[in-house]
C-alpha positions in Angstrom: 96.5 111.1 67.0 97.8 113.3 70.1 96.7 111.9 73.0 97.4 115.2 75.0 94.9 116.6 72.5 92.1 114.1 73.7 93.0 114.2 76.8 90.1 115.8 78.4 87.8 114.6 76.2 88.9 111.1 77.1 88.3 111.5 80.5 84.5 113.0 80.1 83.6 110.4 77.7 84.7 108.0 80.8 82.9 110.0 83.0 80.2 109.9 80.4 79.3 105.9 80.7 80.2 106.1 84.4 77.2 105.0 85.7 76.8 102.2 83.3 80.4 100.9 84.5 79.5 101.3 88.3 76.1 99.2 87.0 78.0 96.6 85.5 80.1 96.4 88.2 77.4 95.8 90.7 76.1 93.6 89.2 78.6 91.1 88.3 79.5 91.5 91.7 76.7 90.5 93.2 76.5 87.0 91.2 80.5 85.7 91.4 81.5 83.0 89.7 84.2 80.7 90.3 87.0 78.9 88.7 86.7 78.4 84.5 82.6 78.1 84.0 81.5 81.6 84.3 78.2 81.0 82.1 76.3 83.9 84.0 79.2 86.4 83.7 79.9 85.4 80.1 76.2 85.9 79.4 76.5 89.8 81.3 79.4 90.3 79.0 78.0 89.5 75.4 74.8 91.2 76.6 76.7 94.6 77.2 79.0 93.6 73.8 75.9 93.6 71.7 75.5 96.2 69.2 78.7 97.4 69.4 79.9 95.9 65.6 82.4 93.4 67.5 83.5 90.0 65.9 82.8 88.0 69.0 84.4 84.5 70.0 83.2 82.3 73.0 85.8 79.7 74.5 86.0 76.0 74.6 87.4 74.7 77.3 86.3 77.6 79.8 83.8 80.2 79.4 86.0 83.4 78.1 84.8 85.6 75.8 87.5 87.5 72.8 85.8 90.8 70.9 87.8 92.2 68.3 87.3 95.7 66.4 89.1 95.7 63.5 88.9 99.2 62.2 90.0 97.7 58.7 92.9 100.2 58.4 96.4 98.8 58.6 97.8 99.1 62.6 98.9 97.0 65.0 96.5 94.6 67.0 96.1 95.8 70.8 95.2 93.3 73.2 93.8 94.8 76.5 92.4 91.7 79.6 89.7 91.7 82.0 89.5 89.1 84.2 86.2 87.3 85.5 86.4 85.2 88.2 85.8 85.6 91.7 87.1 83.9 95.2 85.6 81.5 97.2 85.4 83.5 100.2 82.0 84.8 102.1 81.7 88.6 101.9 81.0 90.3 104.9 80.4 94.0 103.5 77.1 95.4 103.9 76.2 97.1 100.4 73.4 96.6 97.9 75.1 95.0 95.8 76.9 91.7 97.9 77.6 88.9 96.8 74.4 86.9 96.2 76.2 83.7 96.5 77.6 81.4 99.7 81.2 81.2 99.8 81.8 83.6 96.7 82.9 87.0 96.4 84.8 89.6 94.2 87.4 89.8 96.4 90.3 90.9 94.1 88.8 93.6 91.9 87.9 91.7 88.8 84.2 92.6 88.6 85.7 96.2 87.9 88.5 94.8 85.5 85.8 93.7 83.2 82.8 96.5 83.6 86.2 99.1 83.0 86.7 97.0 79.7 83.6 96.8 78.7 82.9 101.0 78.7 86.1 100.9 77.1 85.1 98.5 74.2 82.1 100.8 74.1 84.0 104.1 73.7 86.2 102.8 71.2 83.6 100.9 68.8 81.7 104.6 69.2 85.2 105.8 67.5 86.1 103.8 64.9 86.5 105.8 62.3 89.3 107.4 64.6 91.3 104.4 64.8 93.6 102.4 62.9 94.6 98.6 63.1 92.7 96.1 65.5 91.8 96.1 68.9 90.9 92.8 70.7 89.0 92.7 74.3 90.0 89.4 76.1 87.7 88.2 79.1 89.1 85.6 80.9 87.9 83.3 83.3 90.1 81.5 86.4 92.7 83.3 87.0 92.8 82.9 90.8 94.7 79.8 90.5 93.0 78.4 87.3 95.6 79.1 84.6 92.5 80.7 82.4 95.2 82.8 80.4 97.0 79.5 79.5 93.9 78.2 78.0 92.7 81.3 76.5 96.4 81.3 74.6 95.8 77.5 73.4 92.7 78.5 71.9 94.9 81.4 70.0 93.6 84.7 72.2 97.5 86.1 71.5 97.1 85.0 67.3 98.7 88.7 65.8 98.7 90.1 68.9 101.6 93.2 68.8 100.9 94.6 72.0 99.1 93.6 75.4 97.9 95.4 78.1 96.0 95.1 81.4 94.9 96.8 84.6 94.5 95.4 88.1 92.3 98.0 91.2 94.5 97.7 94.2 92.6 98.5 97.6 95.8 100.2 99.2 96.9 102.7 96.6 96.2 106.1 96.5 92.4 106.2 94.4 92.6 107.3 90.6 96.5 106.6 90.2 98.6 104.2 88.6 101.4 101.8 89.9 103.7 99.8 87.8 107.0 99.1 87.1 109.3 97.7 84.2 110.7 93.7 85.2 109.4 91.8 87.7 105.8 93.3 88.6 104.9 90.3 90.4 106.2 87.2 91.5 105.9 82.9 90.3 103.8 80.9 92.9 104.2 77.3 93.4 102.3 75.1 95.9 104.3 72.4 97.5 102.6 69.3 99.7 104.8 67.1 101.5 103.8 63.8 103.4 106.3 62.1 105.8 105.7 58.6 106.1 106.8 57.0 109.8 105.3 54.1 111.7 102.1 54.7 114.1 101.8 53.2 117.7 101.2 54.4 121.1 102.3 57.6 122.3 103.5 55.8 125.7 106.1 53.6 123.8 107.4 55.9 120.9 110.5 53.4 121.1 108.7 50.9 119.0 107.4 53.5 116.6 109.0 55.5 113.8 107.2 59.0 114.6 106.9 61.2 111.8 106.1 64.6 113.8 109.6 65.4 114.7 110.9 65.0 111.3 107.9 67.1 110.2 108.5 70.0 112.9 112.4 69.5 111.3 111.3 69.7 108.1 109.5 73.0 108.7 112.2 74.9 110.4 115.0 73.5 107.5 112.5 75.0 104.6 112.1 78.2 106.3 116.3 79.0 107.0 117.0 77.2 103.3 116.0 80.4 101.8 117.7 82.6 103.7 121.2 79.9 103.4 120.7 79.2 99.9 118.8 82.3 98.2 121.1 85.5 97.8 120.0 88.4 99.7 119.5 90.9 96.8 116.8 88.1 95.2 113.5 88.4 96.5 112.1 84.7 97.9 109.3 83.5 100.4 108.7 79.6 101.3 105.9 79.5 103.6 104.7 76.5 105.1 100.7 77.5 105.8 99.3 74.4 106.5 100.4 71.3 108.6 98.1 68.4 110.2 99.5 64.7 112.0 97.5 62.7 114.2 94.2 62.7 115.8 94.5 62.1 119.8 97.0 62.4 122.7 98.0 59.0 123.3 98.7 58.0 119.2 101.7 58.6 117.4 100.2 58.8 113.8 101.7 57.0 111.0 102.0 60.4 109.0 102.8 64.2 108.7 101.3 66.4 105.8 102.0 69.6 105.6 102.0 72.2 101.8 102.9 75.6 101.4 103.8 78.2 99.0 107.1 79.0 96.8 106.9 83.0 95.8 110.2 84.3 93.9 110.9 87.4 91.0 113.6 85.1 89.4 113.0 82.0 87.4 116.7 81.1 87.8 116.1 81.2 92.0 112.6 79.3 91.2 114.3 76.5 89.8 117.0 76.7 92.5 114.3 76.9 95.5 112.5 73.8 93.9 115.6 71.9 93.6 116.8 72.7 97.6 112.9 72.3 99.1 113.3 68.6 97.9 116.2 68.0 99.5 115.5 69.6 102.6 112.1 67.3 102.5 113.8 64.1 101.7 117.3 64.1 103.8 115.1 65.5 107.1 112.9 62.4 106.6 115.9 60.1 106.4 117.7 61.7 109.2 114.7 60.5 111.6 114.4 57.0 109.3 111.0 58.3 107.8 110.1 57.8 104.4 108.7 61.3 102.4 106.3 62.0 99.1 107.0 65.6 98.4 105.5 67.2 95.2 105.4 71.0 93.5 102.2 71.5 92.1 103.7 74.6 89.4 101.6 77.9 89.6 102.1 81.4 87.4 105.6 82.4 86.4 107.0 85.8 87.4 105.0 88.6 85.8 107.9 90.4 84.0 106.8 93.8 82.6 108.4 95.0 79.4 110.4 98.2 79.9 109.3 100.1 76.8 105.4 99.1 77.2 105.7 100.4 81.1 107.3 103.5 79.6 104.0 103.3 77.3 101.7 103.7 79.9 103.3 106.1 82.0 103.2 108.5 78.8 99.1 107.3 77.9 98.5 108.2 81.6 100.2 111.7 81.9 98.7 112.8 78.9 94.9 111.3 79.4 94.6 110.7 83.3 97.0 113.8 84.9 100.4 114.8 85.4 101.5 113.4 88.3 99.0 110.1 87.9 101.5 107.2 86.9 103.8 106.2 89.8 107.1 104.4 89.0 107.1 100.8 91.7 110.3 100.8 93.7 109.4 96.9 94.4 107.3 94.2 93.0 104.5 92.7 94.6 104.9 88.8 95.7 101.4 88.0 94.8 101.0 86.4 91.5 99.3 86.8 88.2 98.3 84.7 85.3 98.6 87.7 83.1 102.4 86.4 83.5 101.2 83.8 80.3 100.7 87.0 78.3 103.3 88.6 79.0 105.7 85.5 78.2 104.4 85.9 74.4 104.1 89.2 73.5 105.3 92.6 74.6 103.4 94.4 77.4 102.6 95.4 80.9 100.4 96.0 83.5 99.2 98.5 85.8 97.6 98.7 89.4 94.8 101.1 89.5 94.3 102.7 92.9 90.7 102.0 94.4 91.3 103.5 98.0 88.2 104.0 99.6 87.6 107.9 99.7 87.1 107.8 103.2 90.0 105.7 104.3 94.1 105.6 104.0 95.8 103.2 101.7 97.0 101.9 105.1 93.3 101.7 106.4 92.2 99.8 103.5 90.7 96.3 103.6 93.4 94.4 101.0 92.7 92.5 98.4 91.2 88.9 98.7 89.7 90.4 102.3 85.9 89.6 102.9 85.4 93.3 103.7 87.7 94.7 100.2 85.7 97.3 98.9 86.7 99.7 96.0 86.3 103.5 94.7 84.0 103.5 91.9 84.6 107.2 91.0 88.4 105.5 89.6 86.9 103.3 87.5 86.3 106.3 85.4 90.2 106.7 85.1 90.3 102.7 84.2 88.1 103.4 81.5 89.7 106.3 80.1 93.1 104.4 80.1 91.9 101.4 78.5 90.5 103.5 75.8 94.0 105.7 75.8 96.3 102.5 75.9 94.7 100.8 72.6 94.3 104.6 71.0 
């Protein structure tokens, strides 16, 4: 099949279910969910799924939904993602459609990941005939910070999987256009929390104590220069220390200092190499003012490494269905992470950003991602649509 030759008609059959994607859309977003039990969005999802001739799984230990359409011709199985979950943020947009729930909101785009897959699962079950091999939908719960591709791959999501692909709206890129790059698309996160132990007393006598907010303030500065001292220049790295808290009046020196942060690299090699030199830095600056320290790395997502030939992939898919001129080459990756990293560690693929600018604002204007005012352009989920549908074509 030449795509080139569909090309057009890929995009009108997008523009064709448009209005049931932006209805979808609006309606997952106005009931979030959080975390791995999704039970109302699952329910939205099998309920748009029915009729469509799909072999239909439901997850175990979270609330994910797999749809396969085996066209019963020999090909290769396509796996394409939509992820589910929301953040537990309050939205502050005024729309019809906000978030109906306190402290939860589609902050990141993922109420459009799965109403784009879902007119894509439509469009291609209405084309079966056309295709060859098996295609299999993946809806995933938690994966802000939950790990739900992990447990979606336990429970065999990736079983004869040949190729994966997946789409994530970005707020500050041009609307309608594509954004990736092969390698390191996004970065590993790691949360670290360290405690450093001391001896409380009165703040008048600090003599007699063994105060812990020194080595802590210490600790801090030695964490932020270790990268720069230990991390080659050319090797992308960030340890932020976000969050610190000691004592709880003027006149008490407090037996403790806690303070956690986050690790964000492109490298696995300078992971290891940051986790290594963060507990050193946290143990020798608690010695050094005879404190005592508990540091721990809670591990996150690895880096999100794109394969080269699947990037190349999607570039070609997008100039031929979307528009010359629509896929964009990254000259850097983006230190957030992804859990689609899981994925990616198995099988060959990629992923794209999907510019959602709003039409009346600059990418630079833009409220980001995970902002209580992100909002999106729902005209470019049209262009989602139509490359889902072209990738597993």
């Amino acid at each position: 099949m030449d795509l080139a030759d569909v090309g057009t008609e890929l995009i009108e059959a997008a523009q064709g279910v448009q209005d049931h994607t932006v209805e979808l859309r609006r309606a997952i977003h106005a009931d979030p969910e959080l975390g791995l039990d999704l039970p109302k969005t699952q329910k939205k999802i099998l309920e748009a799924l029915d009729g469509l001739g799909l072999d239909i799984t439901t997850g175990k230990a979270l609330t994910s939904v797999v749809a396969d359409l085996d066209t019963g011709k020999p090909g290769p199985t396509i796996l394409l993602r939509g992820d589910m979950d929301a953040l537990p943020l309050q939205e502050d947009l005024d729309v019809a459609w906000r978030s109906q729930n306190e402290q939860m909101m589609h902050a990141c785009g993922h109420d459009a990941h799965v109403a784009m897959l879902l007119s894509a699962a439509r469009l291609l079950s209405e084309n079966k005939s056309e295709l060859t091999g098996k295609i299999r939908f993946m809806f995933q719960p938690g994966e802000e910070g939950h790990h739900g591709a992990k447990y979606m791959i336990d429970e065999g999501v990736l079983d004869g999987v040949d190729r994966a692909f997946a789409l994530h709206v970005f707020t500050q890129m041009r609307s309608g256009h594509f954004f990736s790059r092969g390698g390191a698309l996004m970065a590993s996160a790691d949360r670290f929390e360290i405690t450093i132990n001391g001896l409380g007393g009165h703040a008048s006598m600090p003599h007699g104590c063994i105060d812990p907010i020194p080595a802590a303030a210490s600790t801090v500065l030695g964490l932020h220069a270790m990268v720069g001292r230990t991390t080659p220049a050319s090797e992308a790295a960030v340890v932020t220390v976000s969050h610190i808290n000691a004592g709880t009046t003027n006149n008490i020196i407090p037996h403790s200092a806690f303070m956690e942060g986050t690790i964000r690299t492109l490298n696995e090699d300078v992971r290891d190499t940051l986790h290594t030199n963060l507990m050193n830095v946290a143990n020798h600056n608690a010695q050094a003012h005879n404190c005592s320290c508990n540091a721990e790395i809670i591990a996150g997502y690895p880096v999100t490494i794109n394969n080269e030939e699947e990037v190349q992939r999607a570039a070609a898919v997008a100039e031929a269905v979307v528009g010359e001129g629509s896929f964009h080459i990254m000259r850097e990756a983006v230190m957030g992470a992804e859990d689609w990293s899981y994925v990616l560690n198995k099988v060959p693929g990629s992923m794209a950003f999907l510019g959602v600018c709003a039409p009346d604002l600059t990418p630079e204007e833009a409220a980001p991602n995970h902002s209580n005012l992100m909002t999106i352009d729902e005209d470019a989920m049209a262009q989602g649509v139509a490359m889902y549908t072209a990738m597993a074509m």
